[in-house]
N, C-alpha and C positions, 0 to 999 in steps of 0.2 A: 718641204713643200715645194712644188715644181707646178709647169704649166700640166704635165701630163693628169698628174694625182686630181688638180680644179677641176681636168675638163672630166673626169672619170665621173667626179663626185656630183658635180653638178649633173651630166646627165641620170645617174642615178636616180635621183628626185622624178626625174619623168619616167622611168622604166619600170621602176617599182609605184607610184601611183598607179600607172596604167595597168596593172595587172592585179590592184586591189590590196597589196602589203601597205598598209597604213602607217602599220608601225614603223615598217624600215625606210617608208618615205620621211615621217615623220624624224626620223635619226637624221637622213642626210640631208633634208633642210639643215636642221638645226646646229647640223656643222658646216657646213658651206653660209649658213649666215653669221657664222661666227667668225670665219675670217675676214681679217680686218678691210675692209670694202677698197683700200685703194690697192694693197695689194690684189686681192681678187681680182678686181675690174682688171688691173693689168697681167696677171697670169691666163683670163679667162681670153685677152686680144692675142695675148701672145700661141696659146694652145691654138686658136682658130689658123691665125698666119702659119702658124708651124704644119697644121693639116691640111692646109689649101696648096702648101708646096713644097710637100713633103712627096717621095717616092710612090709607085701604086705598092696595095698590100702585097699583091702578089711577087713581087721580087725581094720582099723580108723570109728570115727563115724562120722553117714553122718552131712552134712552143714546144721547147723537148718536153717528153713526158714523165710521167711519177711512176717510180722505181718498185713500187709494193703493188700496183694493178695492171690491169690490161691498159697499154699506150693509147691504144684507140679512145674513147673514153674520152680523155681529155682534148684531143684536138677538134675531137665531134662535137663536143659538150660546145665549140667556141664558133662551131660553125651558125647559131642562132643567134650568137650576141650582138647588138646592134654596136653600129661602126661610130667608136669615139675617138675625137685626137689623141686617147691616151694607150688604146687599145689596138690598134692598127696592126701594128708592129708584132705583134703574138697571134697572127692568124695565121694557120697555114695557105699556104701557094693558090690551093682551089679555093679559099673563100668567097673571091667575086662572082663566081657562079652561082654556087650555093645559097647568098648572101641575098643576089637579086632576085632567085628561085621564092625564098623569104618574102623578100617587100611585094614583090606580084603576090605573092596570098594576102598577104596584109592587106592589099591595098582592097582586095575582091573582098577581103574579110572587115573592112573598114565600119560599114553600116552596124554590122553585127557587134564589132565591139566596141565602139560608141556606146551601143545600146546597153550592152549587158555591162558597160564599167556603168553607166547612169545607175542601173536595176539594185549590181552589188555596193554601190554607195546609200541607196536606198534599203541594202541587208533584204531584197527580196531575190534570193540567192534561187531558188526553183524556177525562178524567168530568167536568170542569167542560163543555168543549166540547157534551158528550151533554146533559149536565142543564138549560144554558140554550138550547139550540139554537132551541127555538120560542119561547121568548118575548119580546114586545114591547115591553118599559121600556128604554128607552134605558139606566140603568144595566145591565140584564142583556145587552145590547147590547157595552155597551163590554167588561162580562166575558168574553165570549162568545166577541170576534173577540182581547183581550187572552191568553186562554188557548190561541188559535189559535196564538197569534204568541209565547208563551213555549213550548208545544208543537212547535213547527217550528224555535225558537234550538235548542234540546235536540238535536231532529234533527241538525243542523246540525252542533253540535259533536260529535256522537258520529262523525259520519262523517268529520269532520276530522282525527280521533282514530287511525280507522282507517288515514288515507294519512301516518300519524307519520314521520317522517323518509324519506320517501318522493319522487323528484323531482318526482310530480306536485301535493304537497301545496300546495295558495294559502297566501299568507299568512296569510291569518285564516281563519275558518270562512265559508258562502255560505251564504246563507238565499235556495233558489230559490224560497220561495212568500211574499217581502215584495211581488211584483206583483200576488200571486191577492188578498193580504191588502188590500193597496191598496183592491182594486177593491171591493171589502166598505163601505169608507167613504166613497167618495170626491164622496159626496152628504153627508157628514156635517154636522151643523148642531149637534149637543151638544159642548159645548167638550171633555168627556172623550175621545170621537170624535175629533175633531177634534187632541187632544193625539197618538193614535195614527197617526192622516193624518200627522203631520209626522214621526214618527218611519218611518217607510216611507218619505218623502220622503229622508229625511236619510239613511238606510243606500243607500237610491238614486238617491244624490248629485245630487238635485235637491235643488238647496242651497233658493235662491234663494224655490220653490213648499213648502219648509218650513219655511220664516221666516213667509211670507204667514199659513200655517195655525196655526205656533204663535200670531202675536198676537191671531189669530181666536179661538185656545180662553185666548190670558189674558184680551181682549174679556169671554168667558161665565164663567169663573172667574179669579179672580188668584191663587190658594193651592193649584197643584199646583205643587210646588217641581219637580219632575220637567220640568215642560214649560219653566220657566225654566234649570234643568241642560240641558235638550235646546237650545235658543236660545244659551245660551252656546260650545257647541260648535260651532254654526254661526256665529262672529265668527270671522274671517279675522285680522283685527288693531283696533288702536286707531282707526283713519280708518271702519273699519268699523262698531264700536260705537257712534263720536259719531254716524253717519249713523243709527243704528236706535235710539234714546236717544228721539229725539221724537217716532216711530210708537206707539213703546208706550203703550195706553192707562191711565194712570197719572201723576201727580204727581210731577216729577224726585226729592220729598223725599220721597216716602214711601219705609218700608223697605224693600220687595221691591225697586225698583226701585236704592237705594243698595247692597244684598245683591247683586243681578244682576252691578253693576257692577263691585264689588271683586273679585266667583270671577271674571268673564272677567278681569281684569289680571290677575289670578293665574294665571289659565290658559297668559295671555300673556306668562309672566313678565316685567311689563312694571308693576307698579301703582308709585302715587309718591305724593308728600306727601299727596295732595287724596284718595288712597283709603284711607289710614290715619287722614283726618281723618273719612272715613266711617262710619268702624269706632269711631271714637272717639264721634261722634255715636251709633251704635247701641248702641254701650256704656254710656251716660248712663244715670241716676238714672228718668226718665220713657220709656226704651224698655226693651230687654233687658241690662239689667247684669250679669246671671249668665251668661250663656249661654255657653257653654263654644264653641258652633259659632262664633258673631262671633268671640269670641277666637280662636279657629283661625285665622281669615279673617285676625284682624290679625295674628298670627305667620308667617303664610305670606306676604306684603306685605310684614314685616320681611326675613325671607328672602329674598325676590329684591330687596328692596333693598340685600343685602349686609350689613345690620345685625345682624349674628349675637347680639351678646350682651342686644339688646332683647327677641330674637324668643325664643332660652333662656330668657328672661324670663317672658316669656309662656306659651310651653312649661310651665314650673315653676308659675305661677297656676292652667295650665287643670289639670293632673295634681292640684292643691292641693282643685279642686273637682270634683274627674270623674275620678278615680284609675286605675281602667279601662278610660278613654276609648282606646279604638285607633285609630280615624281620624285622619289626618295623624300617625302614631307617627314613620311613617316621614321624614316632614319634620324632626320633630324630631331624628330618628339625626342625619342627612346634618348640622345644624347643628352638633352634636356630634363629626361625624366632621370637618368642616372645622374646629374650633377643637381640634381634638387631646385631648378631653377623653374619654381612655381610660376612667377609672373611674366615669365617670357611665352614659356608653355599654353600659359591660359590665352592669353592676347593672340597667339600662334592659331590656336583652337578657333577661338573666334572668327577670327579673320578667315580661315580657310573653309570653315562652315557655312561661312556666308557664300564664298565663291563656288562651293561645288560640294553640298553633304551625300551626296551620290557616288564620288570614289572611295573605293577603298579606303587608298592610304589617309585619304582624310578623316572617315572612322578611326582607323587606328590609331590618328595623331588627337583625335576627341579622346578617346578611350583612355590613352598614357595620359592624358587632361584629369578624367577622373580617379583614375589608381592612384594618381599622385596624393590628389586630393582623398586618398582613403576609402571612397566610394565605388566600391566592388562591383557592387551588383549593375551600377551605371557602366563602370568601365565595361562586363561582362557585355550588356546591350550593345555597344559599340562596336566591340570584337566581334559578335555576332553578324552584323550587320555585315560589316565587311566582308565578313564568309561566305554571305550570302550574293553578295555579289561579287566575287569571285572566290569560287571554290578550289581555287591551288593556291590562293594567297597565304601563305605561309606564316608570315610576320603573324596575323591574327589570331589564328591557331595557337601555334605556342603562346603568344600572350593572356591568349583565353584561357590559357592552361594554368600561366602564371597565378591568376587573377583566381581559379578556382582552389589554389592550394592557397591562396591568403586569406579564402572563406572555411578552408579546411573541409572543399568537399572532394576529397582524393579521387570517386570514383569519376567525376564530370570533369577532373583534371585530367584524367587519364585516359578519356574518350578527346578529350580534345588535343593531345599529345600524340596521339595515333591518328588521328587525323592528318595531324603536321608532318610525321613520319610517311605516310602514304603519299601527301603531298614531293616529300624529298626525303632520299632519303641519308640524304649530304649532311643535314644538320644538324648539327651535336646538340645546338640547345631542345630539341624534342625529347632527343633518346636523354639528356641529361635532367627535362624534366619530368619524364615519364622513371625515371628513379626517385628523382625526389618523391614523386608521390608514391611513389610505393614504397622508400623507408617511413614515409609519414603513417602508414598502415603495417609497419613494424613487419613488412616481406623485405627484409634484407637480402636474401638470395635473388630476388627479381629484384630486386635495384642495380647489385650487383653486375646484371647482364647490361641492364641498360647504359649502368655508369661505363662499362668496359666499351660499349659500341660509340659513346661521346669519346673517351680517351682517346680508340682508335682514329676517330676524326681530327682529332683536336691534340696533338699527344704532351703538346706543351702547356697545357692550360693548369694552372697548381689547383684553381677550386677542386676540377676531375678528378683528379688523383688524390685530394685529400678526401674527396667524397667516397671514392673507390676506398682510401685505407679507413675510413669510420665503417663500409660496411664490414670488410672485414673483422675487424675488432667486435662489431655486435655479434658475429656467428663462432667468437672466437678462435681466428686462424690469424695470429699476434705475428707471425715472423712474415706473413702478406702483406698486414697491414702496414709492418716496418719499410717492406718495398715499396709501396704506396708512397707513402710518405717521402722517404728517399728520391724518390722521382719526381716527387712534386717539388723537392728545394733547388731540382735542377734550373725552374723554370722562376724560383721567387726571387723578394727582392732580396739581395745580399744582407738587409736591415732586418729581415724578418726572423720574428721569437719564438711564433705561434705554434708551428710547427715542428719547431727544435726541441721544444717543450715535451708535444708532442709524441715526438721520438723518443726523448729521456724516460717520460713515463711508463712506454709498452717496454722501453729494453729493464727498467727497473720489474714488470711484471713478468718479464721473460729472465729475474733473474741475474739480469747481465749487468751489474755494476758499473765496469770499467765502462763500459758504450753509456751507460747513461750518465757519467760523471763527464763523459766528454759532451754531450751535447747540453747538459747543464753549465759546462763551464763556456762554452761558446754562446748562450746566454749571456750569460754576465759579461762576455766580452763586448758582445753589442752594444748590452744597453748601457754598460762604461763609456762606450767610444761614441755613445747617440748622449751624454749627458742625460741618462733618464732618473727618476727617484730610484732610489734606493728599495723603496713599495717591490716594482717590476721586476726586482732578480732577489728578494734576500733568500727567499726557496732555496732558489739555483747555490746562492752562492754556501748555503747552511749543507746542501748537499754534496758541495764540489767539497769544502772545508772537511766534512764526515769523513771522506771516503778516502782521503787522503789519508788522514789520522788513522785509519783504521787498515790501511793496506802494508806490506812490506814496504818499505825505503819511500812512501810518501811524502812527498811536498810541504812541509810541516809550514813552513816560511808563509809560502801559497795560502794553507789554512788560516793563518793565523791573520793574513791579510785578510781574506775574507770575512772571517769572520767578526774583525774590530769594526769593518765599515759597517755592518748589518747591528752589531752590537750600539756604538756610535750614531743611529740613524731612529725616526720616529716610528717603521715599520712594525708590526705585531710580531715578528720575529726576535724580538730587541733580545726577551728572557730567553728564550731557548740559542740563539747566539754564546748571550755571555754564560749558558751553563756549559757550552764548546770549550768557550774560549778557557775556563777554568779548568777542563780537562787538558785541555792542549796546553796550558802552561806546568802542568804535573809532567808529562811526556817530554817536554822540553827540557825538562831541570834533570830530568834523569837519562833522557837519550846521553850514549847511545845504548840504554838499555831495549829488552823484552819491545818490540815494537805491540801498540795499546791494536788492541782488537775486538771483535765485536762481545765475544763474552766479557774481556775486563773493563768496557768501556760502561759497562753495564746497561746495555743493550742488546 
């Protein structure tokens, strides 16, 4: 944390107001009030003294450019940015000219956009459109065509609205005038332009020429959290992010780029030790230690890392300092609802129903309220709702999904699983419950597909992969399901039976003796070395003892261990033991004769 980074972020807050990104204003308050107020106050003295006697721009050298596009691009992109102590220094030579060419339109352009920020604060977006239509400041510009384009979503979804459960309805709403809009920019050289260019790219799935664009407008600006939220959505996965990590123009350590990093593995529910060590860094004493958003980031990293009771943790800090805080509420339910903690949840519900039943995520956190408590058809209303007001809210979807396969109506679970899927198509838990509900309807070959497209996402998750070897087995393809399985102990816990079991069972169907004597006997090893009853393995151990007995040069010793502790124990194993153990003691007194086999064992 430096004077330069304050004075960037602070003016942030007025760039991004001023042009109607709510959100991303709404970001860089709430990190600039997170630092700690006396350091602030004095980075923010010190940035001002450092720019009042600091060199002119023009005898800095310009911002080299990015090696994968046209150079031009990036230094034009920087010729609109407005002039911060932190930014100075990365303008090319001619900026003062160009710069002041700027504020003279602005300032002609002054009344106008005055007016049309009042209009689009009031979301009467077709008098901002009127107000700035003729003028020429690149800021009033980016107003201009952004009012076009929140004017024509409106559109969009009211007519979506109209075709409500209707066959002809799309899945999401269409915006047919994102290619008129397009064409509006697509000379764009101001990074805020430019931010827009990619957002048209990306709704029309020119992935690829919206990547290009977004790093063009972080190039011109670095502090519209917005156009880094739009970049994140376009990572595919992890191989994809390390490949776009060293385009960015930016410093692996600084924090936008560490921030970047942690939302996409979140996104991808995929982050691990080295993004919570991130988050731990940006939590430090000399960056943002209050900010309640990084703590979000790191509780949400807890979360998909399974770590429920660190990320409740954290949950409980950010509420300690941001009591009203709704964003990620919802995350927090679901951790709540997985650790069965009824009366924290309910009191949760409560409280944030009173403060705002009109978001989302607070439907969603009512909703896990009622599934916990068993009540389907309430939780369903909840999920609902939420969809309703917003229709890419994802959480909702899949949960509505959840909620429709615990009423057991597979079809309403699988309209709302494709839902979630159109919404993203990043998230394994759709495609993973868009199987489940299709093996509930005994189509194992479409579960199949769906379970493979969660694995692909997710490749370390054991439930996927045991889900993927059950279908297999129903269609019977037994040496698939074995690789299923296989894969999935890649990821379990080293304690775990379930699936060793498992495995012993298809290779005894496949046949295969020796493999399932060894994954029975590694059974028994566990639940030896976990002190469990003797109940949990006498199976395993009645089969390891068999197989020995009945193979060439077998483990007789082994057998006969086994065999006495299962014999010795309360298990319903007890008689079929000691009828082993009786034969293993005849084989004993005569070894080293005829080794006992499956005919003379009389079996």
């Amino acid at each position: 944390m430096d004077a330069r980074l304050v004075a960037e972020l602070r003016q942030s807050i007025q760039d991004c107001t001023e042009r109607g990104l709510s959100v991303a204003s709404k970001w860089s308050s709430e990190l600039y009030y997170a630092i700690p107020s006396n350091k602030r106050d004095t980075l923010i003295s010190e940035a001002f003294t450092t720019f009042s006697t600091s060199t002119p721009a023009c005898s800095r050298s310009p911002r080299p450019s990015l090696s994968f596009a046209d150079p031009s691009p990036a230094s034009s992109a920087a010729l609109c940015m407005p002039v911060t102590p932190g930014n100075q220094s990365h303008l090319p030579s001619h900026f003062p000219v160009v710069r002041a060419q700027e504020t003279e339109l602005e300032i002609q352009d002054e009344a106008a956009i005055f007016a049309a920020r009042a209009f689009m604060t009031a979301k009467e977006f077709t008098r901002v459109e009127f107000t700035v239509k003729n003028c020429k400041s690149a800021k009033a510009q980016f107003i201009y065509v952004y009012s076009c384009f929140l004017a024509a979503e409106r559109k969009a979804q009211r007519d979506w609205y109209r075709q409500n459960n209707t066959r002809g309805q799309p899945p999401v709403p269409i915006n047919r005038l994102l290619a008129t809009l397009l064409d509006m920019v697509k000379n764009a050289t101001d990074p805020w332009l430019l931010f827009l260019k990619a957002v048209f790219l990306s709704r029309l799935n020119r992935r690829e020429e919206a990547i290009e664009s977004i790093i063009r407008s972080i190039s011109g600006y670095h502090w519209n959290w917005s156009v880094w939220t739009l970049l994140c959505s376009c990572v595919g996965d992890g191989d994809e992010l390390t490949a776009l990590l060293p385009l960015l123009p930016l410093p692996a350590t600084h924090p936008l780029i560490l921030m970047f990093q942690i939302r996409t593995m979140n996104e991808l529910h995929s982050p691990s030790e080295n993004e919570l060590a991130m988050c731990d860094r940006l939590l430090g004493d000399d960056c943002f230690r209050d900010s309640a958003w990084v703590m979000s980031l790191r509780a949400c990293a807890l979360y998909h890392l399974h770590d429920f009771g660190q990320a409740e943790k954290q949950f409980e800090k950010i509420l300690a300092i941001a009591p009203h805080r709704i964003d990620d509420i919802d995350v927090y339910s679901n951790i709540l609802y997985v650790t069965d903690n009824r009366l924290k949840l309910s009191r949760l519900a409560h409280e944030f129903l009173e403060l705002d039943k009109d978001r989302p995520e607070v439907c969603c956190l009512v909703g896990n309220h009622y599934s916990l408590r068993a009540e389907h058809e309430k939780a369903v209303k909840y999920f609902r709702r939420a969809t309703e007001l917003d229709r890419t809210y994802l959480s909702a979807w899949t949960l509505m999904g959840h909620e429709y396969v615990e009423m057991k109506n597979s079809h309403a679970a699988i309209e709302a699983y494709r839902r979630a899927v159109d919404v993203s198509r990043k998230d394994y838990r759709a495609w993973y419950g868009l199987g489940q509900a299709y093996e509930l309807l005994s189509m194992h070959r479409y579960a199949l597909y769906y379970y493979q497209h969660a694995t692909a996402l997710r490749p370390y998750d054991v439930r996927l992969w045991q889900a993927q070897g059950a279908c297999y087995e129903e269609i019977g393809r037994l040496k698939e399901a074995v690789e299923c399985l296989k894969r999935a102990l890649l990821g379990a816990d080293p304690r775990e039976t379930t699936i060793h079991m498992k495995l012993a069972k298809l290779h005894e169907e496949l046949d295969d003796q020796s493999e399932a004597a060894a994954y029975h006997r590694r059974v028994v090893e566990i639940c030896r070395i976990e002190e469990r009853p003797v109940q949990d393995y006498a199976k395993s151990s009645i089969f390891v003892a068999r197989h020995h007995m009945v193979i060439a040069g077998g483990d007789l010793l082994l057998a006969k261990d086994y065999l006495e502790r299962v014999a010795n124990s309360n298990a319903e194993e007890v008689g079929q033991a000691s009828d082993w153990l009786k034969k293993l003691k005849s084989v004993l007194i005569t070894r080293p004769a005829i080794p006992i086999t499956e005919e003379t064992s009389g079996h």
